[in-house]
Residue frames relative to the residue before (quaternion, step in Angstrom):
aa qw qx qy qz dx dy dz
X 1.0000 0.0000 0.0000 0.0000 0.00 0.00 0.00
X 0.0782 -0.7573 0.6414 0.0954 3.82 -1.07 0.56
X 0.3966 -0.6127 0.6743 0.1121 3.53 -1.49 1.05
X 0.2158 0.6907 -0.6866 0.0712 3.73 -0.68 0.93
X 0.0315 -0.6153 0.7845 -0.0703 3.10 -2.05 0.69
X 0.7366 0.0578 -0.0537 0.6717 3.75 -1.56 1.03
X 0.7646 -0.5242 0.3232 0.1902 3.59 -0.50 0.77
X 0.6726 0.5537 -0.1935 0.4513 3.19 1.80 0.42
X 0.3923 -0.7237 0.4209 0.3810 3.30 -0.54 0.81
X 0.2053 -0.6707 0.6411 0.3113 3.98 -1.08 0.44
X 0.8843 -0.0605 0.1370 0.4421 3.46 0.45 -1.22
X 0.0357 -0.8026 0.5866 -0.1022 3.13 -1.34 1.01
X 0.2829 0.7183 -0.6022 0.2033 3.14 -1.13 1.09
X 0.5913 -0.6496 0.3934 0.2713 3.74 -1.44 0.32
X 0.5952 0.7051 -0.0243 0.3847 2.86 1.95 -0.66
X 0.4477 0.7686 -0.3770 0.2582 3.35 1.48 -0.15
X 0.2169 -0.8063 0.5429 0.0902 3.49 -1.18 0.52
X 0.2885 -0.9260 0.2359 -0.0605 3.38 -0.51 1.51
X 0.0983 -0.8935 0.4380 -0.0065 3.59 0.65 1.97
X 0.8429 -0.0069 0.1127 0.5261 3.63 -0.91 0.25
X 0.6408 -0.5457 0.1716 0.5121 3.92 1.22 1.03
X 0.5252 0.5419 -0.5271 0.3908 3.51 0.84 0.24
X 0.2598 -0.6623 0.6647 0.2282 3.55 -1.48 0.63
X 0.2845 -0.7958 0.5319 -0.0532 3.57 -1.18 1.55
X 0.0134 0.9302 -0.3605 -0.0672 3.29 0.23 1.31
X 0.6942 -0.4187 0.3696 0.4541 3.29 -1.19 0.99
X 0.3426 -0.7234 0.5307 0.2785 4.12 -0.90 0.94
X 0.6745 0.3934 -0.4599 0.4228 3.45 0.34 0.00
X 0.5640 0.5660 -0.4606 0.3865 3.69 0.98 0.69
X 0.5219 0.5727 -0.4018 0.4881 3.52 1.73 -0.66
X 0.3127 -0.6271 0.6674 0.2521 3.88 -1.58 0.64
X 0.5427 -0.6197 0.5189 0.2283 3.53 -0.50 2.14
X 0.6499 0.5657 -0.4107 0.2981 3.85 0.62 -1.21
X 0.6246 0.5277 -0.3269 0.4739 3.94 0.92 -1.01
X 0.7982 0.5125 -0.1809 0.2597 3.88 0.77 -1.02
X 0.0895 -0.6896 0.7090 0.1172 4.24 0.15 1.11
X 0.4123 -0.5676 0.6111 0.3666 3.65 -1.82 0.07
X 0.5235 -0.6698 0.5264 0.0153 2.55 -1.58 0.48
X 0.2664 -0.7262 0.4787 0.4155 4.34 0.01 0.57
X 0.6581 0.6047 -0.3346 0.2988 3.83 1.11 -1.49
X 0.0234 0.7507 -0.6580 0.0537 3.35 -1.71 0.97
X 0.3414 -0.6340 0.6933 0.0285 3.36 -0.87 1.10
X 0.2705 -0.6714 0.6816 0.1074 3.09 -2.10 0.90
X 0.1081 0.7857 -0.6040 -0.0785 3.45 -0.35 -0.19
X 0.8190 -0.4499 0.2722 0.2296 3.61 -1.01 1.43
X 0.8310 0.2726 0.0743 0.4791 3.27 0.54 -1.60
X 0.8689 -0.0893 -0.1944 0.4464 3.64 1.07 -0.72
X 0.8166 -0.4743 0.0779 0.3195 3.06 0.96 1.53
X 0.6634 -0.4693 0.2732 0.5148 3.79 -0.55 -0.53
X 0.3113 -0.6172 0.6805 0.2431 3.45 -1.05 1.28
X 0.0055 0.4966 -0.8573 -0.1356 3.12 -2.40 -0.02
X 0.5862 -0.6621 0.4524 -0.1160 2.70 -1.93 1.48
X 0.2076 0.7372 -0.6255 -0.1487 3.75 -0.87 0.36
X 0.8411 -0.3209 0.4347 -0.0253 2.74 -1.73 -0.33
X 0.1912 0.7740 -0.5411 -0.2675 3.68 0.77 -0.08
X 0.2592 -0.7209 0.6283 0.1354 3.72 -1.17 -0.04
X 0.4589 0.7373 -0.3969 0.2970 4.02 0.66 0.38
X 0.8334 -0.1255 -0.1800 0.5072 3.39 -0.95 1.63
X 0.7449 -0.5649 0.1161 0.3355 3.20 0.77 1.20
X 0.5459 0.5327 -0.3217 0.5610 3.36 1.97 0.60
X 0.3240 -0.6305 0.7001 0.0863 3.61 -0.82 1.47
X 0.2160 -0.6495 0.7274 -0.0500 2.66 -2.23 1.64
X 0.2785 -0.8213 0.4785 0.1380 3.62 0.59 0.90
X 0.8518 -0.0907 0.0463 0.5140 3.75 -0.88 1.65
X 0.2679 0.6909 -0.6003 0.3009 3.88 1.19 1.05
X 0.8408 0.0901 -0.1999 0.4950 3.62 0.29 -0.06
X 0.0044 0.8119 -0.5836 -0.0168 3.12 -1.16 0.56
X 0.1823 -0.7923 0.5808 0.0421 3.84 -1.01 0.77
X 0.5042 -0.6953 0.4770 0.1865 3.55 -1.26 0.33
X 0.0884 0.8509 -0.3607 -0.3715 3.57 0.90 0.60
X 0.6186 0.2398 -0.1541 0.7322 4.41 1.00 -0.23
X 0.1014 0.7497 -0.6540 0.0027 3.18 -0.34 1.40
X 0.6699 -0.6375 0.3030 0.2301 3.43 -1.14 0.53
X 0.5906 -0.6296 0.2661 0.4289 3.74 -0.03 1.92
X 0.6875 0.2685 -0.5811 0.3429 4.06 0.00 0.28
X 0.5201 0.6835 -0.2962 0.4179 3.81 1.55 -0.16
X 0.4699 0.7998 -0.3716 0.0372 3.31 1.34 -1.11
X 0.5202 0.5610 -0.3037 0.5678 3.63 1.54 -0.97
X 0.5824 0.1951 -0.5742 0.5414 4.25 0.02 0.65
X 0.5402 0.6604 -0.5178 -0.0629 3.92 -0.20 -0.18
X 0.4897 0.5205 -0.1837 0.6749 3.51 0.23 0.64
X 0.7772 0.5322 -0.1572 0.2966 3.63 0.24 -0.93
X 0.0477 0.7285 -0.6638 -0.1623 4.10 -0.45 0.08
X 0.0865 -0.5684 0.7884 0.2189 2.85 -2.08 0.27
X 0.6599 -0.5241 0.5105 0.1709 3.37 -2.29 0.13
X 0.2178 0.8307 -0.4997 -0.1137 3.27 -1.32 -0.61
X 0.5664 0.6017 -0.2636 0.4976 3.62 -0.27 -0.76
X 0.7135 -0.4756 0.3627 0.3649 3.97 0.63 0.51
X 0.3247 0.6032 -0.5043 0.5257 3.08 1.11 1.45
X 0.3125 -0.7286 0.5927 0.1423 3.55 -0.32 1.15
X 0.2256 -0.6486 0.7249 0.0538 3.15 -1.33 1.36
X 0.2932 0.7879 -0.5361 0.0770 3.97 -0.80 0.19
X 0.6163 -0.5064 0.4347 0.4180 3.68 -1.16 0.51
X 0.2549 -0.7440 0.5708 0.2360 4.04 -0.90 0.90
């Protein structure tokens, strides 16, 4: 699977795991170079507190496009390690 956005791939990998239709990729597939942090976090019930980047690619910011779980919560355990996208990041078979 490959995350693009602005004409760039963020992330790719064969390895993705799939919650509530998002595809969660393995972090050492994301290029650190596309990602600024982010202050915003979300809770969600079941896998716990999100934290939030940034995308940063060809000099256009995508505000809270990706977001990971860093201690998600033991029915979540299978994103740990893992981001997913959103916000008009194409998800798509590579």
């Amino acid at each position: 699977m490959k995350a693009t956005w602005n004409g760039v791939t963020i992330a790719q990998s064969d390895d993705t795991v799939v919650v509530e239709g998002n595809h969660y990729f393995p972090a050492g597939s994301v290029n650190p170079e596309y990602l600024r942090p982010s202050t915003t976090h979300t809770t969600c019930p079941w896998k716990g507190e999100a934290s939030y980047h940034t995308l940063h690619v060809n000099g256009q910011d995508n505000p809270d496009a990706a977001w990971y779980y860093p201690t998600p919560k033991d029915a979540a355990r299978q994103i740990a390690g893992r981001v997913a996208f959103w916000k008009g990041v194409t998800i798509s078979a590579d």
